[in-house]
Each structure stands twice: as structure tokens, then as C-alpha cells.
C-alpha positions in Angstrom: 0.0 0.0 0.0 1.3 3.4 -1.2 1.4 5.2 2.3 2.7 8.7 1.2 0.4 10.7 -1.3 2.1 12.5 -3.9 2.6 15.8 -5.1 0.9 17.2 -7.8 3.3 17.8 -10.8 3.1 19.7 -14.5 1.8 16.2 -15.7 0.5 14.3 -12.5 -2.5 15.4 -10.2 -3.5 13.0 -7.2 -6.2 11.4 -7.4 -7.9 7.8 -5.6 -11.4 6.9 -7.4 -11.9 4.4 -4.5 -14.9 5.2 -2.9 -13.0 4.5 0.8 -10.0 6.3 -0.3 -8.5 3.1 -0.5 -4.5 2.9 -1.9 -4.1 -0.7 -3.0 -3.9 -2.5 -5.9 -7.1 -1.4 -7.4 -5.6 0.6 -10.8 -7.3 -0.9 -13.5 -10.7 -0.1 -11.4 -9.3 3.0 -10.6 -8.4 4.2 -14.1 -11.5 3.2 -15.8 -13.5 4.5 -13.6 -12.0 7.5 -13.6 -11.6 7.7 -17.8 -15.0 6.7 -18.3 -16.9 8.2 -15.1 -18.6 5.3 -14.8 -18.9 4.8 -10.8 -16.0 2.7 -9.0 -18.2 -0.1 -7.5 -20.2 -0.4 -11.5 -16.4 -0.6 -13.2 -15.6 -3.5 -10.7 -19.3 -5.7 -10.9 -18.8 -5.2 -14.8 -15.2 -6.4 -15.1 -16.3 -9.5 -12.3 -18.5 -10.2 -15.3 -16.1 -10.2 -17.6 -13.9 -12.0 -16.0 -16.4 -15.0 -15.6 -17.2 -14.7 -19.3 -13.8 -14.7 -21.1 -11.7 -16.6 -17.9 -9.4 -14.1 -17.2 -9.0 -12.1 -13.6 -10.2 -8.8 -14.0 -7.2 -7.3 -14.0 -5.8 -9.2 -16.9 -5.4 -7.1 -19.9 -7.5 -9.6 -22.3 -10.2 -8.7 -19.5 -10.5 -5.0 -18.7 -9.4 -4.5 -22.9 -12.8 -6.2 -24.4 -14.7 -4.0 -21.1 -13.1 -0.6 -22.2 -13.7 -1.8 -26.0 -17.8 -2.5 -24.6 -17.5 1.0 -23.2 -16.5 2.8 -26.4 -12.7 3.1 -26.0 -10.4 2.2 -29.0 -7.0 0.4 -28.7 -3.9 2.2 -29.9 -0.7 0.7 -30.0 2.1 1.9 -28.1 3.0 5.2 -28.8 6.6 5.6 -30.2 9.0 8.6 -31.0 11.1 9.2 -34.7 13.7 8.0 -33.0 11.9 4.5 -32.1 12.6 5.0 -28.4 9.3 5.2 -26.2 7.8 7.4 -23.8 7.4 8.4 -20.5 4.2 9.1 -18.7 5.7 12.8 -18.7 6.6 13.7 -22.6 3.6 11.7 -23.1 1.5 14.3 -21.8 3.7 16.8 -22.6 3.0 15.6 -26.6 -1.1 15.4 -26.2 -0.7 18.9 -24.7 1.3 20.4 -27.9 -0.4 18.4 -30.0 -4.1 19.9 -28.6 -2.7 22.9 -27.4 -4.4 25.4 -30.0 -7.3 22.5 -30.6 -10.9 24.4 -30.7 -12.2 21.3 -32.0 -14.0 21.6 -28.4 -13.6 17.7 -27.7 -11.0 15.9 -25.4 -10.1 12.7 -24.7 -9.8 10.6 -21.9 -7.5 7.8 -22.0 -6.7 4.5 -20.0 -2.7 3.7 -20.3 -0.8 1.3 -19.4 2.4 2.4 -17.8 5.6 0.8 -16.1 4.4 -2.6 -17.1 1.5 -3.6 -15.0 0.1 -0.4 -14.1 -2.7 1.1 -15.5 -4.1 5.1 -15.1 -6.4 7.7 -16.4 -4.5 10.5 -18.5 -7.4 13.2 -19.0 -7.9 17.4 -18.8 -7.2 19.0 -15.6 -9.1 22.1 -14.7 -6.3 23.9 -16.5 -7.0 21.9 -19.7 -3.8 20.1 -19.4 -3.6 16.4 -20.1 -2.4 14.7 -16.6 -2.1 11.3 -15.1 -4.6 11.1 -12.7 -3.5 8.1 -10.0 -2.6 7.7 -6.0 1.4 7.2 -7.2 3.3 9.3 -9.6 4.3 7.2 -11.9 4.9 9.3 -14.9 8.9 8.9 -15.4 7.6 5.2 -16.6 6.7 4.2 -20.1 3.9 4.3 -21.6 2.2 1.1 -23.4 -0.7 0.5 -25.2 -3.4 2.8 -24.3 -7.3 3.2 -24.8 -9.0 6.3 -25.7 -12.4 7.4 -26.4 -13.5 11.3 -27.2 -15.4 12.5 -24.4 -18.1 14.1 -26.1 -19.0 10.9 -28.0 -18.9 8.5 -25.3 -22.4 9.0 -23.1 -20.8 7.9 -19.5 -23.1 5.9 -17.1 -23.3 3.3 -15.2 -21.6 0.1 -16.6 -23.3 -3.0 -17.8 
């Protein structure tokens, strides 16, 4: 259990979507939830159901992938720079905030990422309309993977299954 809560950074803002504050090893709960604003306890009760479906533990990515896929979230691959070399939580941001800086397209999205490996978070607008990782650890000097976005003015958010 992460005992210390963070600082808020340029790219990080605290955040715990566990409705008893909870720090544990809740993420990909957390993160959906979170992305989707779909309440804690529905993201949890639908991936249970997914997990009896396809036989995976909810926290197994060919689990919580077909859920956010169910939700409206699309699959990208993991993103890479010119160079090949990937990145970090950080320049991640850092790129969806040049890249939509002067954006009046008046959409955002919100994105579920895997990062470090096993970890999985919400990247969305702060009140600054900044893209930020929103978790209970800052974990944004890790790499980003895969990721899942969906554009939050076409996704209708509500309660799960």
C-alpha cells in the first residue's frame, strides 16, 4: 500500500477513485472508472462479469481491454518517437498537450494507459485543460504502453453493464 500521497506535478495530479480512499492494488478499477466516469463499484461488478465470461482475472489485460472496447474506448498501440525509443508518462503528456494545445475542435479525450508494465491510469484534462495522469502514485517517469482512448463528447458515460 502506497502510504505517502504524492505531489501534484506539470503532468501528475492526485487522485484515488476508490470510494473509501483506499491505496491498493485497485488501478485498473481505478483508471476506468475514472476515464469513463462510470462509478467505481459499477467498473468493478462489470469487469467480475467479464472475467467469468472470457476466464481471465479482472485485471488481466484480455479482460479490462474487451470491457473498455464494450464502453466505447479504441485500442492504440504503443506510442513511439522518430527515433523509435518510447515514452514516459511525462513527454507523453507533454505531446497530447502540444499536439491539442491550440485544438478548438472543443472535444477531449480521456485515456486509460498502461504504464511501467502492469500499471494502469487515467490521463485526462485538468481544470487547466492540461492532459495529466490522474493516479494515487506518480508514476509518470515510466513508459507508456498500449493505451485506450475514447472522445469525451462521444462517449455517453453511465453506469456500466
Amino acid at each position: 500500500m502506497i502510504k505517502k500521497i504524492p505531489k501534484n506535478t506539470s503532468c501528475f495530479t492526485y487522485f484515488n477513485a476508490n470510494p473509501k480512499d483506499k491505496r491498493s492494488s485497485d488501478c485498473v478499477v481505478r483508471a476506468i472508472s475514472y476515464a469513463s466516469g462510470i462509478s467505481w463499484d459499477s467498473v468493478l461488478d462489470d469487469l467480475v462479469v467479464f472475467a467469468h465470461k472470457y476466464k481471465e482475472m479482472p485485471s488481466d489485460a484480455k479482460c479490462f481491454s474487451k470491457y473498455l472496447e464494450y464502453i466505447g474506448f479504441e485500442k492504440k498501440k504503443q506510442p513511439r518517437k522518430m527515433d523509435n525509443t518510447k515514452y514516459t508518462g511525462k513527454e507523453f503528456c507533454e505531446l497530447l498537450n502540444k499536439k491539442y494545445k491550440d485544438s478548438k475542435c472543443g472535444f477531449s479525450y480521456d485515456i486509460v494507459a498502461n504504464i511501467g508494465g502492469h500499471h494502469i491510469v487515467a490521463i485526462r484534462l485538468d481544470s487547466d485543460n492540461k492532459y495529466k495522469v490522474f493516479d494515487i502514485w506518480d508514476c509518470t517517469d515510466k513508459t507508456i504502453g498500449n493505451y485506450w482512448v475514447c472522445d469525451s463528447k462521444m462517449y455517453h458515460k453511465g453506469e456500466g453493464l
